[in-house]
GULUM-916959 format. One line per field, with one value per residue: y, z negated, x of N, C-alpha, C in turn; residue in three letters; residue number from 1. Coordinates in steps of 0.001 Angstrom, whole numbers, plus 500000, padded with zeros to 6 digits. Layout:
n_yy <- (Y  ...)
n_zz <- (Z  ...)
n_xx <- (X  ...)
ca_yy <- (Y  ...)
ca_zz <- (Z  ...)
ca_xx <- (X  ...)
c_yy <- (Y  ...)
c_zz <- (Z  ...)
c_xx <- (X  ...)
residuo <- (ALA  ...)
num <- (NUM  ...)
END
This chain:
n_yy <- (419754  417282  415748  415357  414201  411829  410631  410969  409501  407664  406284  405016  402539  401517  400069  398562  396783  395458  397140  399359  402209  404725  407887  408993  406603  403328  399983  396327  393413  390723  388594  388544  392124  394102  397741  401194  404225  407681  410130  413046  416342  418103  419969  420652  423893  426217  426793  424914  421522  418512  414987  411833  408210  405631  402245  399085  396400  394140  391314  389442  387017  387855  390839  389225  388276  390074  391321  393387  395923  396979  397206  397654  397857  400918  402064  402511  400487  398214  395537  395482  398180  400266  402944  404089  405043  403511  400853  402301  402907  405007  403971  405302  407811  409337  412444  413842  416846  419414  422377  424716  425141  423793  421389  418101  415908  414755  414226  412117  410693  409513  408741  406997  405241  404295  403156  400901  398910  398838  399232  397767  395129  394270  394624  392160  390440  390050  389795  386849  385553  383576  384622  387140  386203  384743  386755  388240  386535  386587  388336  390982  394138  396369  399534  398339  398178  396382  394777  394851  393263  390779  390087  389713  387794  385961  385283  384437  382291  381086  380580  379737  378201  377356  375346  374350  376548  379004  378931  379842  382424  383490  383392  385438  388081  387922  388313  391107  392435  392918  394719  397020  399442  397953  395194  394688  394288  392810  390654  389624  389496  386907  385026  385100  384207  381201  379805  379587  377266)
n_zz <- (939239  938008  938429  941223  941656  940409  941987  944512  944659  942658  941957  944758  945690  943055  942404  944948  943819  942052  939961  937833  937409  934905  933952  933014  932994  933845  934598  934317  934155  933534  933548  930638  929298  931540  930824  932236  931845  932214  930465  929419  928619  925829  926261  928266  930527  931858  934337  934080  934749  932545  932174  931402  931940  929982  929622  928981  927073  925980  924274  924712  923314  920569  920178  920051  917741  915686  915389  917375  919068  921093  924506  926978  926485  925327  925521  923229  921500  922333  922235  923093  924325  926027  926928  930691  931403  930109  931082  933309  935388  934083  931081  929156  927362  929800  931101  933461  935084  936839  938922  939412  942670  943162  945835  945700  946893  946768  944324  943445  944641  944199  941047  941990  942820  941026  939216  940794  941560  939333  936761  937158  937809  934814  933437  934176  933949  930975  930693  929411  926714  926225  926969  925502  922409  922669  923079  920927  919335  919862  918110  919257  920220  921515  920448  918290  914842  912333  910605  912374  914272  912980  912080  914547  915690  914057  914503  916627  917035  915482  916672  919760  918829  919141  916085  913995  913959  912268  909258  908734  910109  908959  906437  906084  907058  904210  902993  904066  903398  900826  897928  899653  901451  902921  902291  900981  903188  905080  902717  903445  906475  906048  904757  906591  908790  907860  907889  910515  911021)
n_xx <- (613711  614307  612104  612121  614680  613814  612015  612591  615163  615861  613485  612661  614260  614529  611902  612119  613319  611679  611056  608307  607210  606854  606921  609526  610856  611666  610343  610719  609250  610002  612451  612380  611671  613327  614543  615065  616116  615708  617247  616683  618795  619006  620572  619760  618816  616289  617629  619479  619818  620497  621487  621537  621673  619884  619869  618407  617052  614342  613752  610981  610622  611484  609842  607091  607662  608476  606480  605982  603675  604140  603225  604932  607341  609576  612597  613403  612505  614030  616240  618773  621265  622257  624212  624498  627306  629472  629315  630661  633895  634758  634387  632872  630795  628438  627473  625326  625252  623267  622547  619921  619243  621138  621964  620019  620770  622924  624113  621733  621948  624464  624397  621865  623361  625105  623581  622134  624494  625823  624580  621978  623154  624250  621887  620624  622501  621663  619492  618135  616582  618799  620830  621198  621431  623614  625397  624892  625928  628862  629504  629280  627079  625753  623897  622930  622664  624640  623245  620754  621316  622361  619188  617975  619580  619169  616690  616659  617838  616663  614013  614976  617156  620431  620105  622526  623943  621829  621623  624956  624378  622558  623092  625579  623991  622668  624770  625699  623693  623845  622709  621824  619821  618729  617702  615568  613839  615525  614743  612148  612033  613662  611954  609755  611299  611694  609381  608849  610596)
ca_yy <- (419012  415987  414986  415385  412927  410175  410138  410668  408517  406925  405578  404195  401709  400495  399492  397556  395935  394943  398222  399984  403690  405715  408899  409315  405082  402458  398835  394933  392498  389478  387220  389282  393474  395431  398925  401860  405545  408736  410798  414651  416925  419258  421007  421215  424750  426374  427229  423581  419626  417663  414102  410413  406777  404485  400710  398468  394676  393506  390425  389280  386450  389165  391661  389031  387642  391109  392191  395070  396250  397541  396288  397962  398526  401893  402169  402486  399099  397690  394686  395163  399346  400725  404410  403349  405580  402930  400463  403060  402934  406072  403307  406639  408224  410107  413390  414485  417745  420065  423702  424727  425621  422932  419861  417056  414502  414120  413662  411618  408873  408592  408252  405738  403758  403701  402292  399479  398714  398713  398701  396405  393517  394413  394036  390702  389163  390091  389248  385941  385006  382859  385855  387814  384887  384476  388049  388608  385170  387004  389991  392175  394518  397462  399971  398279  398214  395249  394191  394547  392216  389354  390160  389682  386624  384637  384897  384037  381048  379985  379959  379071  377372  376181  375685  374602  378106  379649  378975  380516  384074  384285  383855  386626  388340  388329  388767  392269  393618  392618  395891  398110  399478  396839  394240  394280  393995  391080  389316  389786  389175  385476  384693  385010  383225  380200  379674  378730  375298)
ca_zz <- (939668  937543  939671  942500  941308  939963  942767  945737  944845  941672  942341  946113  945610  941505  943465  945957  943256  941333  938856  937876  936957  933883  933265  933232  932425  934851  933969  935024  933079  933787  932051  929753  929471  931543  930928  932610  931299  932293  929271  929886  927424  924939  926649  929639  930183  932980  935058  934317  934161  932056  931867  931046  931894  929270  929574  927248  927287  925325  924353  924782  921698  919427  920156  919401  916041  914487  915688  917815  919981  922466  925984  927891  925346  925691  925141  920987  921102  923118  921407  923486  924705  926375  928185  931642  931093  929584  932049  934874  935557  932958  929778  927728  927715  930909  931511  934778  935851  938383  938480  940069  944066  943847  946769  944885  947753  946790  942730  943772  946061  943005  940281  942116  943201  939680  938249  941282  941911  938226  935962  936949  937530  933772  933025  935002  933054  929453  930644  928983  925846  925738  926921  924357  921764  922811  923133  919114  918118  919619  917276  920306  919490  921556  920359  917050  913459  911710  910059  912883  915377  912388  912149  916041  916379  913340  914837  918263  916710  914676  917721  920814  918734  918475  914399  913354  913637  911558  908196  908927  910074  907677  904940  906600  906715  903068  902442  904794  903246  899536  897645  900809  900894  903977  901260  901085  904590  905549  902241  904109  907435  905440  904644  908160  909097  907328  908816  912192  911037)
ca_xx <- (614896  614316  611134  612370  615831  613294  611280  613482  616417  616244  612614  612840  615207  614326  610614  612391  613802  610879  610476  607542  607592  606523  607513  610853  611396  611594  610453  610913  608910  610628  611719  612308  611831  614612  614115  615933  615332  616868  617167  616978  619488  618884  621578  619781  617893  615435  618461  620145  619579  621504  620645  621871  621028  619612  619683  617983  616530  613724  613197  609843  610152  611598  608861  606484  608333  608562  604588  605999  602553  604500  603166  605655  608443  610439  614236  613517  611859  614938  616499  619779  620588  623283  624614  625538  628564  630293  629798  631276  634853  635137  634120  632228  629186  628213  626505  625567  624083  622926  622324  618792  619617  622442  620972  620057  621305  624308  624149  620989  622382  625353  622835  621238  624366  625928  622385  622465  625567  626302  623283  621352  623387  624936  620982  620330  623378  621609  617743  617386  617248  619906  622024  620981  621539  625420  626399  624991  626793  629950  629552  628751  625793  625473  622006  621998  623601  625288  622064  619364  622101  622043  618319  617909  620003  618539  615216  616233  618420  615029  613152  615428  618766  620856  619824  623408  623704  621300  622674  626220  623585  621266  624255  626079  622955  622529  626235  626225  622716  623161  623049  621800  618337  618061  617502  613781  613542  616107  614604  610827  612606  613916  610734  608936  611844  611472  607573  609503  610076)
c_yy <- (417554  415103  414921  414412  412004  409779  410206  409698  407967  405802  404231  403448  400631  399928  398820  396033  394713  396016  398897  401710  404131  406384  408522  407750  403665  400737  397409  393893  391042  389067  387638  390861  394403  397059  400127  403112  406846  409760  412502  414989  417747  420214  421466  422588  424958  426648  425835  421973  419332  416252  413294  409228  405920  403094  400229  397068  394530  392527  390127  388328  387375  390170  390888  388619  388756  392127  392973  394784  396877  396379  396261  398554  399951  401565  401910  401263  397855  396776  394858  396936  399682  402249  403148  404090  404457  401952  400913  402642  403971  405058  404456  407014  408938  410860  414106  415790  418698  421301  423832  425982  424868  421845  418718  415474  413693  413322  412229  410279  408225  407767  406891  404309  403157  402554  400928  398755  398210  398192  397564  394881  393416  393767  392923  389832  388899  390160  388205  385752  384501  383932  386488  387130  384977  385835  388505  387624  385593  388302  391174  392889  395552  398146  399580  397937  396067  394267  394109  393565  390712  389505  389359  388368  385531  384272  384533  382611  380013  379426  379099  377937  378134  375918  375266  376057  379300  379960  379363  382470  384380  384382  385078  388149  389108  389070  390705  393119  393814  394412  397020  398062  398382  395571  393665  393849  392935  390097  389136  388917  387260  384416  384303  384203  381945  379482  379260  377391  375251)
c_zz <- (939225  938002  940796  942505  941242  941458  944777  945917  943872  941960  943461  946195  944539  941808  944233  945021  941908  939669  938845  937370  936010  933180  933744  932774  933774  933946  934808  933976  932766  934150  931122  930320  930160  931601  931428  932384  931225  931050  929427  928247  927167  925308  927591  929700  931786  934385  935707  934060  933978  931646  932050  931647  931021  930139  928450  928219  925943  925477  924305  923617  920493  919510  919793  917978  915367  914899  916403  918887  921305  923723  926844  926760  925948  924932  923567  920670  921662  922279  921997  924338  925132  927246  929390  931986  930877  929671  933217  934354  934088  931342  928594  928419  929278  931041  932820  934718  936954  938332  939596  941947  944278  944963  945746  945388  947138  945063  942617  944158  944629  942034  940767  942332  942335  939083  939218  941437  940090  937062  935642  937006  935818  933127  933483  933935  931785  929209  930225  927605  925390  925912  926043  922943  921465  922631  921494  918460  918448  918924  918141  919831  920125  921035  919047  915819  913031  911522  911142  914074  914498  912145  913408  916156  915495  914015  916234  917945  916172  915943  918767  920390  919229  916779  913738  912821  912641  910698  908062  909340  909179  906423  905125  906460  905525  902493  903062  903935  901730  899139  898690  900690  902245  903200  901325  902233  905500  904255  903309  905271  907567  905623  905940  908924  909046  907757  909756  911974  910564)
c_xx <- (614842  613321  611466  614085  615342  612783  611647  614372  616315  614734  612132  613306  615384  612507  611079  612988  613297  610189  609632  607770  606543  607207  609077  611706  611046  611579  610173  610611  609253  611982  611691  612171  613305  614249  615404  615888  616393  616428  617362  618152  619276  619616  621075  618910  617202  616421  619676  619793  620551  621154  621685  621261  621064  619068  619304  617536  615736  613370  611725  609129  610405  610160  607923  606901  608143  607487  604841  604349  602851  604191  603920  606305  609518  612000  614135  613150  613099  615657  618480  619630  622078  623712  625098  626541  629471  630747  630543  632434  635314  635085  633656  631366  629703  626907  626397  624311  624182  622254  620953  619421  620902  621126  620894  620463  622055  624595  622627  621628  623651  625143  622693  622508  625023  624893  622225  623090  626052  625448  623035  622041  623782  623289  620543  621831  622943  620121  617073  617755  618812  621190  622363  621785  623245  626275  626014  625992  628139  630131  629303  627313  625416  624079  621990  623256  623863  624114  620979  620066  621710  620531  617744  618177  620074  617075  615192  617038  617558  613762  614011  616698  620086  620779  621033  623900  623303  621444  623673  625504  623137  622016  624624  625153  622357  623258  625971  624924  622815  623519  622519  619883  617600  617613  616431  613405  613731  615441  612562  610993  613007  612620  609971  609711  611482  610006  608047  609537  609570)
residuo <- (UNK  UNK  UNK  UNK  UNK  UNK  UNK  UNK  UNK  UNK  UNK  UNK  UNK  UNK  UNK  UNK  UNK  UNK  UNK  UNK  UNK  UNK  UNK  UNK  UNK  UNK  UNK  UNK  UNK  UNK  UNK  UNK  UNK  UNK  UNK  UNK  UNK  UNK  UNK  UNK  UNK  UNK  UNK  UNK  UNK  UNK  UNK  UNK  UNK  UNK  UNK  UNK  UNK  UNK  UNK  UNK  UNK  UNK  UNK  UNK  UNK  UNK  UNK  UNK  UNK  UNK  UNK  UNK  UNK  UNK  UNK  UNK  UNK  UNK  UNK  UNK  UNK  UNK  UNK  UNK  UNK  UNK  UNK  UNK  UNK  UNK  UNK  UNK  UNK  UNK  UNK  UNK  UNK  UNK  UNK  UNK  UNK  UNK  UNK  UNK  UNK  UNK  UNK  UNK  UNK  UNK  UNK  UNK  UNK  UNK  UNK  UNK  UNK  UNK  UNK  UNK  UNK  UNK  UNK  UNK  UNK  UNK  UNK  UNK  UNK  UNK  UNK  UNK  UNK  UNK  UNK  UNK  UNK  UNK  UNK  UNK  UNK  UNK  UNK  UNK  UNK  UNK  UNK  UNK  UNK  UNK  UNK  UNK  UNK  UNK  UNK  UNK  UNK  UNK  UNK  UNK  UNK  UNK  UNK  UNK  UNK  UNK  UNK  UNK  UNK  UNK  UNK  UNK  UNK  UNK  UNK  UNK  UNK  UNK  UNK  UNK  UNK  UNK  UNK  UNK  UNK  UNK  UNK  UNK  UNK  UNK  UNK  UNK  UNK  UNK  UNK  UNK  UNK  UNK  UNK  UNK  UNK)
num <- (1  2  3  4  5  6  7  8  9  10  11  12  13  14  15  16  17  18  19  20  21  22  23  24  25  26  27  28  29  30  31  32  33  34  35  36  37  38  39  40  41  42  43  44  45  46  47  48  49  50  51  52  53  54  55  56  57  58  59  60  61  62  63  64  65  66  67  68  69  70  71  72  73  74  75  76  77  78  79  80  81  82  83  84  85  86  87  88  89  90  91  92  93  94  95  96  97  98  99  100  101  102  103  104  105  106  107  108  109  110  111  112  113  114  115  116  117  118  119  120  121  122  123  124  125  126  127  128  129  130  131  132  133  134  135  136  137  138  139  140  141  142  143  144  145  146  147  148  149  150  151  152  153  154  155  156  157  158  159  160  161  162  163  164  165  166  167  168  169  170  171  172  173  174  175  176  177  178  179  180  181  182  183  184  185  186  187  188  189  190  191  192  193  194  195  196  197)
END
């Protein structure tokens, strides 16, 4: 059932749109990483599919700043990650499934219309840097904790700016990790910083 969802309706249409396919993840390398990834559920069994849509965005200067090797980053490497539940009208997760001898037309064509119709433009507004950049400097964070957002948006402030900036993060930064076993990591993180200028 779940091959026959990717590659009937979810596929045909994220190819027209410039996405490549692997596995169960759809990707757009420009300008930055949009990644799209249906997530099967633990709930689902031989009788049922239960599955999700992940959104994500990788930056392409982040992935190089913090060494990731990913060529084609998956959802875990995602600098920016979202259910598209929570863009729908509903604003919460969303699970859809489908019992084996249901048609898959019809949950098919929805699928796909929530992820175009909705998705992707949500990912086209949060594909550049600078997108990225503005939606951490408003405390927004979906996908990631307190510490890996001021992580994220000192190192995109050290590279792209604005550097008034930086100093008001990287305090914060310190202030949010002191005491936490993130410590070692944001003072490391400091460090590699500071090499930018």
């Amino acid at each position: 059932m779940l091959h026959d969802l990717i590659t009937g309706y979810l596929a045909p249409g994220l190819k027209e749109l410039g996405f490549t396919r692997s596995g169960k993840s759809f990707f757009r390398p420009q300008p930055n990483w949009s990644v799209i990834e249906v997530q099967k559920s633990v709930k689902s069994t031989s009788d049922r599919l239960v599955f999700t849509i992940n959104l994500g965005i990788a930056s392409r200067r982040l992935l190089s700043f913090f060494s990731s090797s990913a060529k084609r980053p998956g959802i875990a490497e995602c600098h920016w990650t979202e259910r598209i539940g929570h863009l729908l009208p509903e604003h919460r997760d969303v699970w859809w499934s489908i019992d084996v001898g249901d048609p898959v037309e019809p949950l098919g064509r929805s699928v796909a219309e929530a992820i175009v119709s909705v998705g992707i433009p949500h990912l086209d507004q949060l594909v550049t840097d600078a997108a990225l950049r503005d939606l951490w400097l408003s405390g927004v964070s979906p996908g990631l904790t307190e510490v890996q957002r001021l992580m994220n948006l000192s190192a995109m402030l050290g590279m792209i700016g604005p550097g008034e900036q930086l100093d008001p993060v990287t305090n914060e930064l310190l202030r949010v990790s002191e005491g936490h076993v993130t410590r070692p990591m944001v003072s490391a993180h400091l460090r590699k910083l500071s090499q930018l200028a």
